[in-house]
MDAnalysis code that builds the backbone (N, CA, C; Angstrom):
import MDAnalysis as mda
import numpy as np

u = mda.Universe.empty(231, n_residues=77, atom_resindex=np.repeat(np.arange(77), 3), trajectory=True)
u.add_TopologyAttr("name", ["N", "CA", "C"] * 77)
u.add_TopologyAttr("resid", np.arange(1, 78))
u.add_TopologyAttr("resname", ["UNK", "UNK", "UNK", "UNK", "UNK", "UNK", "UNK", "UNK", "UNK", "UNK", "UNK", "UNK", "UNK", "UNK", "UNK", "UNK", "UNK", "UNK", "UNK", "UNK", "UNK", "UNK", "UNK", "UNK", "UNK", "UNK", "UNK", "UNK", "UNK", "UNK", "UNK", "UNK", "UNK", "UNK", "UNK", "UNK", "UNK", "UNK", "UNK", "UNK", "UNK", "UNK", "UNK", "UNK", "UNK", "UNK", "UNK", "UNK", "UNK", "UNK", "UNK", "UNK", "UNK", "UNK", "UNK", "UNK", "UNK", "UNK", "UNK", "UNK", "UNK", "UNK", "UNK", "UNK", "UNK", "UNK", "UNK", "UNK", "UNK", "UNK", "UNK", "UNK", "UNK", "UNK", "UNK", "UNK", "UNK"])
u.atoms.positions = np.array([
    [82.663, 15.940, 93.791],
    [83.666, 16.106, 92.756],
    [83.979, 14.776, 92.080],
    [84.101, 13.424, 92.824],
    [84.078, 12.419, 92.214],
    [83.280, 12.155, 91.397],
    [81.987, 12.172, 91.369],
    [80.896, 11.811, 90.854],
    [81.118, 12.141, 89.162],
    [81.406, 14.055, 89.463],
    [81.618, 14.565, 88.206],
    [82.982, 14.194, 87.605],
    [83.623, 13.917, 87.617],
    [84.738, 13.087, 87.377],
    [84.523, 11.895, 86.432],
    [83.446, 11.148, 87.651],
    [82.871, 9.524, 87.196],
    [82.156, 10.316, 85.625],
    [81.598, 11.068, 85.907],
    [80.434, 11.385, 84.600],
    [81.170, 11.714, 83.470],
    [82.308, 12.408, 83.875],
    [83.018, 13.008, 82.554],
    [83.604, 11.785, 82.312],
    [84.680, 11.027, 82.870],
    [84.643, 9.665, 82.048],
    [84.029, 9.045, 81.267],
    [82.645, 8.999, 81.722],
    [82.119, 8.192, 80.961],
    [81.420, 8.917, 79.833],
    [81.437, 10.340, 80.034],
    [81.060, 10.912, 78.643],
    [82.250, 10.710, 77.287],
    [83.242, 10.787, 77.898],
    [84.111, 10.567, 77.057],
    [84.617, 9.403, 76.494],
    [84.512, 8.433, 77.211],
    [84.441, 6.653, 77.282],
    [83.670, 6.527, 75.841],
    [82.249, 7.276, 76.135],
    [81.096, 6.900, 75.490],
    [81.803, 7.419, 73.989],
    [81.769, 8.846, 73.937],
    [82.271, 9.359, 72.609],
    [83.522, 8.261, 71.639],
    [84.337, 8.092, 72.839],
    [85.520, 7.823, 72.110],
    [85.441, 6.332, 71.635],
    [84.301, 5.550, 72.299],
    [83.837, 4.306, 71.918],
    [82.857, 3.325, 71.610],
    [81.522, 4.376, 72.299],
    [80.412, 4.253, 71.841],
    [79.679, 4.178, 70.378],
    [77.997, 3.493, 70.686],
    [77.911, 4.051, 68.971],
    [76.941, 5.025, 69.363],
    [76.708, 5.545, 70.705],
    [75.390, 6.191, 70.296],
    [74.922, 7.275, 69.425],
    [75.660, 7.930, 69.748],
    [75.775, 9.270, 68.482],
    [75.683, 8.582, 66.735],
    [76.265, 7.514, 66.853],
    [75.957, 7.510, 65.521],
    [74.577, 6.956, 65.279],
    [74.323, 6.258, 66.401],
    [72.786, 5.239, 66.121],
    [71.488, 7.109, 66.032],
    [72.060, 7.596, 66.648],
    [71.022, 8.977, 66.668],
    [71.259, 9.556, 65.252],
    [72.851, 9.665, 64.682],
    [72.853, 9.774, 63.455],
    [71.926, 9.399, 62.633],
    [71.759, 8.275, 62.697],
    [70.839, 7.094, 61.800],
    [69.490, 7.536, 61.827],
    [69.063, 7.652, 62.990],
    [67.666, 7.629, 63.607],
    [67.563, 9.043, 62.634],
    [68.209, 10.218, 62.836],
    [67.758, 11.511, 61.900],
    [67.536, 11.429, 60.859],
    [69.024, 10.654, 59.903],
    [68.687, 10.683, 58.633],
    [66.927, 9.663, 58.275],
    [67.319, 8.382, 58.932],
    [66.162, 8.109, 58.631],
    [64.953, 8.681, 58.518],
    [64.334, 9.858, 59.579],
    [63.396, 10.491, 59.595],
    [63.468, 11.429, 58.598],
    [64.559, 12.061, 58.030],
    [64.505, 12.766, 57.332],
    [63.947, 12.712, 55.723],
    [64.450, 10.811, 55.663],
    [63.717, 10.640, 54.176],
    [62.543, 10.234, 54.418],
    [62.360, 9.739, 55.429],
    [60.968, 9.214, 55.588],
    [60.071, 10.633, 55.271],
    [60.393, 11.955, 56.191],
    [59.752, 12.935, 55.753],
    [59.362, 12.840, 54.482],
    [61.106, 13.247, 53.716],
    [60.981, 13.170, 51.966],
    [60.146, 12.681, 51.236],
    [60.390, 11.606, 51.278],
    [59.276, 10.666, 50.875],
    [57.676, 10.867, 50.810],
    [57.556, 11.465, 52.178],
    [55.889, 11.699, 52.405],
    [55.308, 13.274, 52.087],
    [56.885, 14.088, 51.042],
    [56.813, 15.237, 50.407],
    [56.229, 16.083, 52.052],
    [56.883, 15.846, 52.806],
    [57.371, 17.065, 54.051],
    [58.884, 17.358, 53.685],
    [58.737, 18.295, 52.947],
    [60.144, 18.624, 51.943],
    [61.048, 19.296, 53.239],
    [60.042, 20.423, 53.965],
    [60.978, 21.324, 54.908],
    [61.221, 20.540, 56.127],
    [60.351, 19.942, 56.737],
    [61.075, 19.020, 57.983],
    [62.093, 17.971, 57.720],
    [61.802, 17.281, 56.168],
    [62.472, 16.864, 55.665],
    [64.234, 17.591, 55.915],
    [64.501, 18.788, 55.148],
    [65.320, 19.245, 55.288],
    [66.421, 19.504, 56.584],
    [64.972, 19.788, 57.742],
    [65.520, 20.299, 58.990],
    [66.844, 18.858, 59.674],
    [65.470, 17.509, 59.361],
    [66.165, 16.870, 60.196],
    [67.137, 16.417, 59.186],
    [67.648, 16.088, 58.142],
    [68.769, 15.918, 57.431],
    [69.833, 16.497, 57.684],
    [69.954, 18.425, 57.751],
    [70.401, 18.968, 58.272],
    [71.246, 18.714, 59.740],
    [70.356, 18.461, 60.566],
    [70.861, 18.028, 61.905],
    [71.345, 16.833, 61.938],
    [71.066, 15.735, 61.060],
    [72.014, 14.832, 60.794],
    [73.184, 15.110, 60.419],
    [73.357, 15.924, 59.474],
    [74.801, 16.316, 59.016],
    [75.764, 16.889, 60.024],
    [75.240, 17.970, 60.580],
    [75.440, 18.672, 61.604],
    [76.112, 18.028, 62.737],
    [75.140, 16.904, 63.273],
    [75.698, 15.999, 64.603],
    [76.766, 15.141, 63.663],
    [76.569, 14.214, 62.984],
    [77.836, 13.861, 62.368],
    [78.577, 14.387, 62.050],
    [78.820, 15.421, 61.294],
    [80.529, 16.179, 61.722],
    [81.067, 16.570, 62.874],
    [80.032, 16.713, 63.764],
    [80.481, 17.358, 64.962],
    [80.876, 15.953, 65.576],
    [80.609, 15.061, 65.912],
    [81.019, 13.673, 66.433],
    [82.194, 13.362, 65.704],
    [81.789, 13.566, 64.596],
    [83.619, 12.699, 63.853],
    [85.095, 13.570, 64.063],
    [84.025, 15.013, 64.199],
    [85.588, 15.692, 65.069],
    [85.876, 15.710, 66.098],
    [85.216, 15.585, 66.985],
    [85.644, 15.424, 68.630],
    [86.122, 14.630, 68.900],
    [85.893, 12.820, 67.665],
    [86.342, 11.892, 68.050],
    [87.888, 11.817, 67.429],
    [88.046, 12.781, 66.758],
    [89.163, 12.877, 65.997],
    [90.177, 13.534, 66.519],
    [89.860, 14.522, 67.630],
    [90.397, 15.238, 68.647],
    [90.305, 14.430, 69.816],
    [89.645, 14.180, 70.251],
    [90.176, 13.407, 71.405],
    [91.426, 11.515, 70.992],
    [91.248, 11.468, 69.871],
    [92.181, 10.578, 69.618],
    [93.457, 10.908, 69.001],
    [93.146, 12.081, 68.931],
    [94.932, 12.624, 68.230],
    [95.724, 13.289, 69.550],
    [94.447, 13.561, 70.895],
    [95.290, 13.830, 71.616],
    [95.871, 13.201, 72.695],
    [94.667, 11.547, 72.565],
    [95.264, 10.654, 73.309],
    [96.521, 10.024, 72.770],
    [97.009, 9.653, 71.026],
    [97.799, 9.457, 70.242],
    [99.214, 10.708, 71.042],
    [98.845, 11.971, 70.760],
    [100.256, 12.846, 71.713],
    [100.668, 12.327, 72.643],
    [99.614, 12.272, 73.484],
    [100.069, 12.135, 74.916],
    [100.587, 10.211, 75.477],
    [100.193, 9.601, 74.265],
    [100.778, 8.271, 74.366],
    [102.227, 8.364, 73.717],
    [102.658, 9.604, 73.187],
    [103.986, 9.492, 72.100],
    [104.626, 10.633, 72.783],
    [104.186, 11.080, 73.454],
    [105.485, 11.987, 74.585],
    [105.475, 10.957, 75.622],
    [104.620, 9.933, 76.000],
    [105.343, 8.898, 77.300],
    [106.301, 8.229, 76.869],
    [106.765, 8.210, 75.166],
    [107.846, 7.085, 74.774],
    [109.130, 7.614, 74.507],
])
């Protein structure tokens, strides 16, 4: 039970302060024009797509987990 504990920390550690998600951000879009570029219009698309996709989904979780660390720091005062 510790362990998983240890892990969820640090998943959340990671989210709430990490860059990796965004460096994977990067890494998609990049592939995605690179596709473009080499007129792979539809993979092109796919991975752009999933760029978009993981970036909203990251900027809200991080947005939720900081509005609810923000609560819970403003009901201790």
């Amino acid at each position: 039970m510790k362990n998983l504990k240890g892990v969820a920390f640090y998943i959340r550690k990671e989210i709430i302060e990490g860059d990796s998600p965004f460096l994977i951000f990067l890494v998609l879009i990049l592939i995605g024009y690179i596709l473009f570029f080499m007129s792979y219009n539809i993979l092109s698309n796919i991975f752009l797509t999933c760029s978009a996709i993981l970036g909203v989904a990251v900027a809200t979780i991080r947005i939720c987990i900081m509005t609810f660390i923000l609560l819970k720091t403003l009901c201790r005062l």
